[in-house]
Every structure is written in C-alpha cells, then in structure tokens.
N, C-alpha and C positions, 0 to 999 in steps of 0.2 A: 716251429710251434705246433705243438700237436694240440687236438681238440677238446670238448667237453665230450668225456667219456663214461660220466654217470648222471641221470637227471631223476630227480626225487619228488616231482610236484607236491604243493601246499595251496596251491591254488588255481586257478585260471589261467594270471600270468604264467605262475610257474612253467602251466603246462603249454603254454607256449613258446617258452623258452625251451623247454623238453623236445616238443615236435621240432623246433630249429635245428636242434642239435642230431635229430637222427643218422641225415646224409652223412653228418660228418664223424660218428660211431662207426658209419660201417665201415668207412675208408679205413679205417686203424686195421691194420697188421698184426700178427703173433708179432714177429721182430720188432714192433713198435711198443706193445705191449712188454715187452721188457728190456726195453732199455730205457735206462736212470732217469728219472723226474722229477723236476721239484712241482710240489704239489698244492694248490690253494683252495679250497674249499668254499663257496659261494653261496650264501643265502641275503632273503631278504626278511628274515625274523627277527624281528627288534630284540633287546636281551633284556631288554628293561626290569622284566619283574621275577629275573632268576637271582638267586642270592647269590654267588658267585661272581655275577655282575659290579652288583653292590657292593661287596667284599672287594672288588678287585679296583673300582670306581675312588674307595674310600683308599686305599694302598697307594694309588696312584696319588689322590693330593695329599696324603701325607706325606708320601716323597718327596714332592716338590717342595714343601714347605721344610722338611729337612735337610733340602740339596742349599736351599738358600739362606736359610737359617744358621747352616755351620758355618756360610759365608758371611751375609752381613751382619750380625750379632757381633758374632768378635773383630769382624774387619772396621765397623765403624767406633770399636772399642781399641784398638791397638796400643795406644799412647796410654794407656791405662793399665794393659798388660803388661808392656813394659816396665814400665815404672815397678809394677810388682813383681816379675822373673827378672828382670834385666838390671839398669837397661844394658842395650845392646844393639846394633844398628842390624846384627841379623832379626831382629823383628820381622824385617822385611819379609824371607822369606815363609812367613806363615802364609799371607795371603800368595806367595807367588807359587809354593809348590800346590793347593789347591789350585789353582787355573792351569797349572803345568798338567796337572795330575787330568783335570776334567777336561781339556781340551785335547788330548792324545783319547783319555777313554771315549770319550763320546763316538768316536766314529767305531774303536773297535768293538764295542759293546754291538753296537747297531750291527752292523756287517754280520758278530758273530752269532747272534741271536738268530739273526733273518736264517740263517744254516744250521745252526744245533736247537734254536727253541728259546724263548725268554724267560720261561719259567725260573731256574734255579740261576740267571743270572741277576735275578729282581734280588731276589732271595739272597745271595751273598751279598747284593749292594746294601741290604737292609743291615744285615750281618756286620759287614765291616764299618757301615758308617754308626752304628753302635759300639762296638769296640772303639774305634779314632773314638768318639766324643767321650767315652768313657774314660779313655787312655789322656784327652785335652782339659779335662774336668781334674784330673789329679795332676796334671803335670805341677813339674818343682822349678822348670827350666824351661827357656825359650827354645831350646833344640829337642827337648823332649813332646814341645807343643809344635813344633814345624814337623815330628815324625804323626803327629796325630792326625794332622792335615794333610799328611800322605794318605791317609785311609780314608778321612773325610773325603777328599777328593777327590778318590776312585769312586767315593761311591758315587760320587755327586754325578759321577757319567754316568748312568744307569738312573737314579732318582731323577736327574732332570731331561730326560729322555721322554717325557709324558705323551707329547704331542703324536708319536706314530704308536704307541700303546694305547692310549683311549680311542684313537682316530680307528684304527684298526679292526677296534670292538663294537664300533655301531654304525647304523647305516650312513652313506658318503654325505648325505643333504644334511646329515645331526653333527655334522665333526665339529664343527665351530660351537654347536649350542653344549657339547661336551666337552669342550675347553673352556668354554665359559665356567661352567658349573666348576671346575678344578680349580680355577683361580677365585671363583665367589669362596669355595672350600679353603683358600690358601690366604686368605685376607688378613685373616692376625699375624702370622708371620711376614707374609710377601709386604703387607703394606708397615703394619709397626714394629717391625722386629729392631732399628733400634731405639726404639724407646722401650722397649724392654729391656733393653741389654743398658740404656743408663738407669732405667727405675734400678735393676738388679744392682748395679755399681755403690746406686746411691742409697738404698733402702737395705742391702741383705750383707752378712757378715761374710759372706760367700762370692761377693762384687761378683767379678767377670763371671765365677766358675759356673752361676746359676746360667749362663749363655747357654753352655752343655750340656750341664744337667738335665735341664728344658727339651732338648737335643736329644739325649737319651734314651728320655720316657719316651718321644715321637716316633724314634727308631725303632724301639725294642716293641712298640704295638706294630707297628710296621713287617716287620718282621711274621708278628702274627697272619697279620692280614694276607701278607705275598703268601705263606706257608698254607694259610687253610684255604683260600678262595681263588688262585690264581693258578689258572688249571689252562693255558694257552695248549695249542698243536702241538703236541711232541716232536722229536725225531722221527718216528713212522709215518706221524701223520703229512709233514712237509715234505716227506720224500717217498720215491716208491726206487725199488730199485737198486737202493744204498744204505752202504753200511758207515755207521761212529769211526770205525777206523779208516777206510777208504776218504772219509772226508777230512780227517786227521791228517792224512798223509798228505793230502791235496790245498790243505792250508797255506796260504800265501806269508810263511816265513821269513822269505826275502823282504817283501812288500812291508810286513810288519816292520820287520827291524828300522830298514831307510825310513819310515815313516814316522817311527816312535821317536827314533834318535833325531833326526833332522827338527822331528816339533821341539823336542825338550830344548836341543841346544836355542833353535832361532826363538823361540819364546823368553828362554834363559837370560840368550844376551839383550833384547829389547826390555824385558823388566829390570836387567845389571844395569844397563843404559839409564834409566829414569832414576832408581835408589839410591846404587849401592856406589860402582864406579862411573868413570867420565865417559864419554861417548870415544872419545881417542884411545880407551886404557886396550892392555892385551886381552883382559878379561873377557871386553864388549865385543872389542874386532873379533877374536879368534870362533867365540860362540856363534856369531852371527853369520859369517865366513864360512863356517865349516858347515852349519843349521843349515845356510840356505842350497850349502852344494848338495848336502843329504836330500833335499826337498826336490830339487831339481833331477838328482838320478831317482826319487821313489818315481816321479810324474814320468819320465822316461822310460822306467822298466815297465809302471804300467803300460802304458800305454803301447809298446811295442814287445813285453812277454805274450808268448802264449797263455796265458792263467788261465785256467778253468775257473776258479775261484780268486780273483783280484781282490783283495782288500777294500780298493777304491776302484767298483765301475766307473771307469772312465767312460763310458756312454752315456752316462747320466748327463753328463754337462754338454753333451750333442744337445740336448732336450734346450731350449734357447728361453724357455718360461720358466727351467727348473733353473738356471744359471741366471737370468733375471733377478727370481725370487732371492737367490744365494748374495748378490751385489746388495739386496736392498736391506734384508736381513742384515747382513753384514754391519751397513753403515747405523742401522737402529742399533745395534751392538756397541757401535762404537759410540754412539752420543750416551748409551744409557750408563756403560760403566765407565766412561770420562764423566759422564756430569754425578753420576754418585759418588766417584772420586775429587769431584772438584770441587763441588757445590758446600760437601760438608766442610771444609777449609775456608770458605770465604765464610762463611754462616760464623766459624771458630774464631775470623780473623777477624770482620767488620761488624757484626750484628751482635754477638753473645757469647761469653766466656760462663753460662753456668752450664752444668751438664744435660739436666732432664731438658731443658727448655731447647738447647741447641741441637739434642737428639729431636724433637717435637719438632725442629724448623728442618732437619734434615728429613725428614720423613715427608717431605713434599714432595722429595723425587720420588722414594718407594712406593706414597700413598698415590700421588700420579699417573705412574706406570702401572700398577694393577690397574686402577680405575681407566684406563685406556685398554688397557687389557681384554676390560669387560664390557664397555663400548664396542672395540673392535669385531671380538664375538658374536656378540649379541646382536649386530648390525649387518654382521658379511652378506649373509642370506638372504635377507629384507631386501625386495625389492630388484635383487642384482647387481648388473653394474661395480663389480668386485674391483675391478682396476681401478675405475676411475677414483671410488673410493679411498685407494690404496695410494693415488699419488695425489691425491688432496690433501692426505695426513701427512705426506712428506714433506709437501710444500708449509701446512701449519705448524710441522715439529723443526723446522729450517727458521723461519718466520720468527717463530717461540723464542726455540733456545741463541739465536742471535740477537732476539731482541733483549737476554739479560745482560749482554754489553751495556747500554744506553741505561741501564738498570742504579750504576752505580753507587753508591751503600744505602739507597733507598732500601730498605729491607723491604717492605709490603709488595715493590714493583719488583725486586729479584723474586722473593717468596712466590708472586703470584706466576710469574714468567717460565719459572722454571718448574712449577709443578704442572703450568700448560704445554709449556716443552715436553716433560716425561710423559703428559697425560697422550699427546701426541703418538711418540716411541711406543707405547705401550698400542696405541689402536695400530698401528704398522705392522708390532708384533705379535698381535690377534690374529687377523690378515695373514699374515707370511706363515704363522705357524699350521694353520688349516691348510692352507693353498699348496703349501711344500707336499703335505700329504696326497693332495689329488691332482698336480699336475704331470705327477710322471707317469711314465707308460706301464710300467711292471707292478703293479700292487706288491708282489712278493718282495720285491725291494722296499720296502716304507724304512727298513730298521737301517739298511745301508743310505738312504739318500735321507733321513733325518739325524743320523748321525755326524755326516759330511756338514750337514746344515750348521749340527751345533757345533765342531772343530772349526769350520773356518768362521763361524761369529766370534770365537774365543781369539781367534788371530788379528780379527780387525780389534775386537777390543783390548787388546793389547798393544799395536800395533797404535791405538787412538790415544791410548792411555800415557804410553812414550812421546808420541806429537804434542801432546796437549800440557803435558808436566813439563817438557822441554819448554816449549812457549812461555809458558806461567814461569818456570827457573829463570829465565835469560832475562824477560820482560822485568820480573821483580830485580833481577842484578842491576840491569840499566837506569830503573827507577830509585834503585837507592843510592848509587854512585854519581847521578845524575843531579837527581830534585830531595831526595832524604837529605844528604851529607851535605849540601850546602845549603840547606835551612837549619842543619841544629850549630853548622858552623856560623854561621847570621845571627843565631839564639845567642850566640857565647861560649861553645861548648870548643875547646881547647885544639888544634890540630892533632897537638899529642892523643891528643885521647880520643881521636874518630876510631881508628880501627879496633877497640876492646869497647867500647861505646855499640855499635854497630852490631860486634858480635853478639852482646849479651843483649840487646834491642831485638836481634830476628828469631834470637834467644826465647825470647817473655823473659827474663833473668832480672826480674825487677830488684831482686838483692844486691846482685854484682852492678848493677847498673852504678844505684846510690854509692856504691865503693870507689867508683871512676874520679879521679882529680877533676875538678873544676867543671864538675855533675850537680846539678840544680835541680827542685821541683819542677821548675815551668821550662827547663829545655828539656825534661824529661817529657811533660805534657807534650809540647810541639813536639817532638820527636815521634812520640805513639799518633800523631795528627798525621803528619807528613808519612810514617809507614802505612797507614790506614790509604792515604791517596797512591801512596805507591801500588800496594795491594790493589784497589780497586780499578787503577788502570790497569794492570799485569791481567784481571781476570777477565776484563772488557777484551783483550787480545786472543786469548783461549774463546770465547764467546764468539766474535766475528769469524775466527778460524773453524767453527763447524759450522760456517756457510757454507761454504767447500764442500763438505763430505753431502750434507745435507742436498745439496745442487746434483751429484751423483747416484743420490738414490732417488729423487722427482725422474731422470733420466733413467734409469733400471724399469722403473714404475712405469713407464709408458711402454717396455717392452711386455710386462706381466696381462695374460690373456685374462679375461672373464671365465667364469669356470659355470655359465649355468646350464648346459648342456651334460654336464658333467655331473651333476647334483644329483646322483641316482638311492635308491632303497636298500643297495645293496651290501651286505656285511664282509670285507673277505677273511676277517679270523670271527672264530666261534669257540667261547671257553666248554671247556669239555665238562661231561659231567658228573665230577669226581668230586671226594669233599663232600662236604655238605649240600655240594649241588645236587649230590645223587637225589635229596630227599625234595628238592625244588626246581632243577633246570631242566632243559631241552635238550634230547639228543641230536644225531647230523642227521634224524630224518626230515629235519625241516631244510636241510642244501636241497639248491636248486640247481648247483650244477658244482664238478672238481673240472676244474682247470687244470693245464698241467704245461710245463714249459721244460726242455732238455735241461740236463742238468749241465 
C-alpha cells in the first residue's frame, strides 16, 4: 500500500491531516512513483450545492424508479398481457430473462466501473433501457416483449446499482440520509407502480402499453441527466500509471465467461423449475447441473488464479461483516420478492377479483417496503447502535410475515401483516444497503462489493421464489385431492365429472364449468368455498416456511458490527467539474488527500 502522496488543505483538519502524511511522502521512491496505481481522491467538501450534484442526485432516483418500474408494472400485469400477445405459457419468460439479465449485470457493471469509470456505463444503461421500453411499448408478440426485457434488464444492472453511486458522492456519516432522499424521490413508482399499471389497463385504450410508455419518458430524461451532470473520475484520474488497453488485456475473461454462464444456466433451471417444467424434467436437471458446476469452477479459479484483475475479489468475503451483511441482504431478498410474488395471488384468489382495487391491496407490499425503506434510513445514524437495530427488524420482519399464516382469508389481518412484514424488509434493506458501502476495507472497491451484493440477493430471491411456489404447488395439489374433491363429491357432483370439474375450477373457467354433466349452482358455490380453504391453507404453508429463512438472517445480524467509528466527513469520489458544473462546482483543490493502492 503506498501512502498519501498529495495533501491540499481546506482547513485546520485538513492541515492536519497534511502534517501526518509528510514522513510518509518522503518514504516514496522514484521506482514507486511509477509504478501502476489505482488512485482515490479524498476530501471532506460536502457537494451539496454544486449542480452537477443535483443533476447527478436526480439521474440516480430516476433510475431506480425505472430499474423497478420496467419490473413491477408489467410483472404484476402479466395475465393481462397475455391474454393480449398470447396466450402462451412462454409469458414466463418476460419476468425471468429480466432477473437473468440484472442478476449476472449487477456484479459486472460494478467490478467494471470501479476500473474503467461509471460515467458512460450510467449513460448506456439509460440508453438501452429506453430503447427495451420503446421496443416493449410496440411489441405485437410475447417473444418480441421477452427480447425487450432483455434490454430492460441489462439496464436494470446499472439503474439499480444506486447504493455505491450516491454512497460514494457524499460524506461516509450522509450515506443513509442520501439513500433516504432516493427512495423519498422513488415513491410514485417504488411504492404505486402497480396501480398504475391497472389504472392504465382499466382507464386507457393503450392498457398495459402505458406501463412503457411511462418508462420511456423516465428513461429518455434520464439519459439527459447521466449525459449533462454525471461527470464521476475518469480513467486518468483512478489510475496513475495505466493504460485503456493494458487494462483490456488484463480483464478477467475467463472469470467472466464461468460466471455469466454458470448464473444464466442455475438461475435458468430454478425459475424452469417453478413455471415452465417439472423439477424431474431434462430441461431443470441439466440447467441446474451444468449452472452450478459453472459456479463452482468460476469460485475455484478465482480463488486460486493469479488475476491481477478478478472479476470477483474474493477477499472481499475474508471481511466476516461484509459476508454478514451479504446472508442477511440475501434473506431480505428473498422474503421481499416471494412475498411480492405471493401475496398478489392470494389477494386474486381469497379477497378480490376486480383489478384497480386488487392492484391497491397488492400495493401493501410495495407501499411497505419503501416506507421501511425510509424508516430504515432515516434511523441508521440516530443514536447508533446500527446492529442491534438491524437484528430487531429481522426478528419483526420473521414475526410479521409468519404471522400472515394465522391470517387466513381475514383480508384486513393478511393486508395489515404483510405490509408490516414488507415494512420490516424494507428497514433491513435501508441498513444493509448503507452498511455494505462502509464496512469493507478498500473504498475503491464500492462498485465490485455492491455489485456482488446485488447478484447474489437476485440468487436468494430466486432461489426463495422456487422454495416457496413449490410449497404453495404441492400444498394446493394435496388440498384439493384431499379436502376439494370430496366435498364437491358430498355436494353431488358426479365421479365422472371430478377430473374436467377440477380442471376448469383451478381454471376460473366458470363457462366450461356449467357445461360439466351433473354440474349445479350450489356444487358450483361449494366448490369455489372449498378452493378458497384449500388456497388459504397452501399460503398459511409458504408463510410458516419463511420462518426458516427469517431465523437465518436474526443469526447473520448478530455477526454485523456497529459502524460508529466509522461515520467520518469524508467524500472518496468527487464529480469533476465539467458540464455545466464548470459554471457552479468545485474543483480537486478542495482533496485532502490521493490515496493510492498497487494496481
């Protein structure tokens, strides 16, 4: 590690910091002095009232609101898109190649940025995910909308990547009160996005497509904003020493490929697993088979190549507060996209078959999880005591979402449960998203260990999403071959006719039903009785089952440090001052010190 070899006072501190560093200036060597560095730039200048800030502040949460936007809009719309492109059981893959897509990007983005600069990688994510929503807006065909969420996707790695971007622009003790502010800025979409997407269904001639279109205009200001105000460290400035093509060359190609390929396939087969095919088929085994051998030589080559340039620092996860934080994330991961995948099913199946009103009761998980969000935040700082905080919300989001078992088709006690469930997830994920930023050792790494962060949360929640649909498939099979079929057979309803009964019953096929021989009003009534109790036990089962996970991350939490020692003034990226900053920002006479680390 070599030393602090420029010091720039701005103040008193500063120049204290200055005086520190002199013994260890003169130790430096000609021969040290040129050899390759990556380089970090240290001040303690707030950026607050540079416009470039602003600009880059505002880019940020409209990202995020478009990273989530292209997601839950149309993903709590599906059955609706279908029916208009389809149908077609590949539906599925709309929401799976977006999680394929943003769960492989998320690390590469991060890793690549921290070594070539974040600028023009914002900027293309803006780029393409206006194009996908442009290209999803027009689609004529369900494969023509799964190629759009191939774009969306990618971008969605880069747009939802907020956390080491803001974190990184202001001082270490502001990072949570600037996450706050993103997600206050993200509230129309993050918390109502879908009720928008059924207002748009149900009010516009344009149903789903206003989801995109919405999507569009977001991006394409987007776009603006990365372009004129988002002026990060260049290449020169994060290196001394190196060249664009020497780091080219040095790129972890290998690492790439094993890593890409092993996520797609094991992702692949766990969401084939839940939709499409059976858990026995060739489809699921071979994906998952071949995924996780990929997985296991990427962690092996890291871990025992030479890389100058690893993909995945594996020293990152030596850090036992960074791997901590990574188990507990994880499991908030998993409850928040299981219960936004579950909850809107039971809402559809026990409580309400109209649109706008069922989009408005699903929005308790969305409106929950921001609103913990901004608890979270807004609370880290206060006071201290960052852990303890952190495995209290575990134990109430455990608590919560287990207790909408005991819920059963009460609507008001599901409804209330599970948006204290999310509200829970959500302050966990305030917490972890700050905390990942300041517990590791290398600042220069924020974009590699917040990208790791958001790849493996996309693994648990997938991984949660397969547990938990399983559960709910198996549980509802048992319940209706069980307790269904010999109550509508008690009613009267024919033995001949259970199995076409049945089908067009898990159906809603209320047409085909009345067509069934020796099919009645009132065995029809009792039959939608008896699925309704079926249903409400199958989701009382998915419910007890993230006690489990929930119990896992209370245990993570107790290994997560307090960070208040840690809570310092200092900035380690500084937007440069180009753009329109010329006419308002700060140049680097306000660094206090370059850091500088072998390359």
């Amino acid at each position: 590690m070599a030393a602090a070899i420029e010091q720039v006072p701005s103040s008193k501190e500063d120049a204290a910091i200055e005086h520190a560093s002199v013994s260890q200036v003169e130790e430096l060597s000609i021969d040290d002095l040129a050899k390759p560095e990556d380089i970090m730039i240290i001040t303690t200048e707030n950026p607050y009232g540079e416009i470039n800030f602003i600009g880059t502040y505002c880019a940020i949460a409209l990202s995020l609101m478009g990273a989530y936007g292209g997601w839950t809009m149309p993903a709590t719309s599906l059955s609706y898109i279908n029916a208009d492109l389809g149908p077609t059981q590949d539906i599925n893959w709309v929401a799976l190649v977006w999680t394929l897509c943003t769960g492989i990007g998320f690390t590469l983005v991060g890793r690549l940025s921290d070594i070539f600069g974040r600028r023009y990688f914002f900027i293309a994510s803006a780029v393409l995910a206006t194009v996908g929503c442009i290209v999803a807006s027009r689609a004529q065909s369900v494969n023509q909308l799964i190629g759009a969420n191939v774009l969306i996707g990618l971008a969605a790695a880069a747009q939802s990547s907020f956390n080491y971007v803001v974190s990184e622009l202001v001082p270490v003790r502001h990072r949570f009160y600037a996450l706050f502010g993103v997600y206050l800025l993200g509230i129309p979409i993050l918390a109502f996005g879908p009720i928008w997407s059924r207002l748009f269904i149900v009010h516009t001639a344009q149903s789903w497509r206003w989801d995109y279109y919405m999507m569009t205009i977001l991006n394409f200001v987007n776009v603006l904003l990365w372009t004129i105000f988002y002026h990060p460290p260049d290449f020169e400035h994060l290196h001394r020493n190196r060249s664009k093509l020497q780091e080219l060359k040095e790129i972890d190609y290998v690492g790439i490929f094993l890593f890409t390929a092993g996520m797609l396939l094991f992702i692949m087969g766990l969401s084939w697993g839940v939709v499409q095919y059976p858990w026995k088929s060739a489809h699921v085994l071979s994906t998952l088979v071949i995924g996780a051998v990929l997985v296991i030589a990427f962690v092996l080559y890291e871990i025992y190549m030479p890389l100058r340039r690893p993909i995945v620092p594996m020293h990152l996860f030596r850090n036992k507060d960074y791997s901590a934080l990574i188990v507990v994330t994880t499991v908030g991961g998993m409850m928040y996209f299981s219960i936004s995948a579950i909850y809107p099913q039971m809402v559809a199946v026990l409580f309400t078959n109209d649109i706008v009103y069922g989009g408005i009761l699903s929005c308790t998980v969305t409106a929950g999880t921001i609103a913990g969000q901004l608890i979270g935040t807004a609370t880290a700082v206060v006071g201290g005591r960052m852990k303890w905080k952190l495995v209290a919300s575990c134990v109430a989001m455990t608590a919560f979402n287990g207790g909408v078992a005991g819920a059963g088709e009460d609507k008001a006690i599901a409804t209330a449960l599970s948006c204290l469930g999310a509200c829970m997830v959500g302050i966990l994920e305030g917490y972890a998203c700050g905390l990942v930023t300041i517990v590791i050792d290398d600042q220069k790494e924020l974009g590699a260990a917040g990208g790791i962060f958001g790849s493996v949360r996309t693994i648990g929640a997938v991984v949660s999403t397969a547990i938990f649909t399983s559960i709910l498939n198996n549980k509802l099979s048992g319940h209706i071959s069980g307790d269904v079929v010999p109550t509508i057979v008690q009613a009267g309803l024919p033995v001949s006719s259970v199995e076409s009964f049945v089908g067009a019953l898990t159906a809603g096929n209320a047409a085909a039903m009345s067509k069934i021989p020796g099919v009645t009003p009132s065995i029809i009534a009792t039959a939608a009785t008896a699925l309704k109790d079926a249903y409400s036990k199958s989701f009382a089962m998915v419910f007890l089952a993230s006690i489990a996970f929930g119990g896992c991350a209370i245990i993570a939490a107790l290994f997560v440090p307090n960070v208040d020692d840690k809570m310092t003034h200092e900035v380690v990226r500084r937007l440069e001052a180009s753009g329109l900053g010329k006419f308002g920002g700060k140049k680097e006479k306000n660094a206090t010190s370059v850091t500088e680390t072998k390359a």
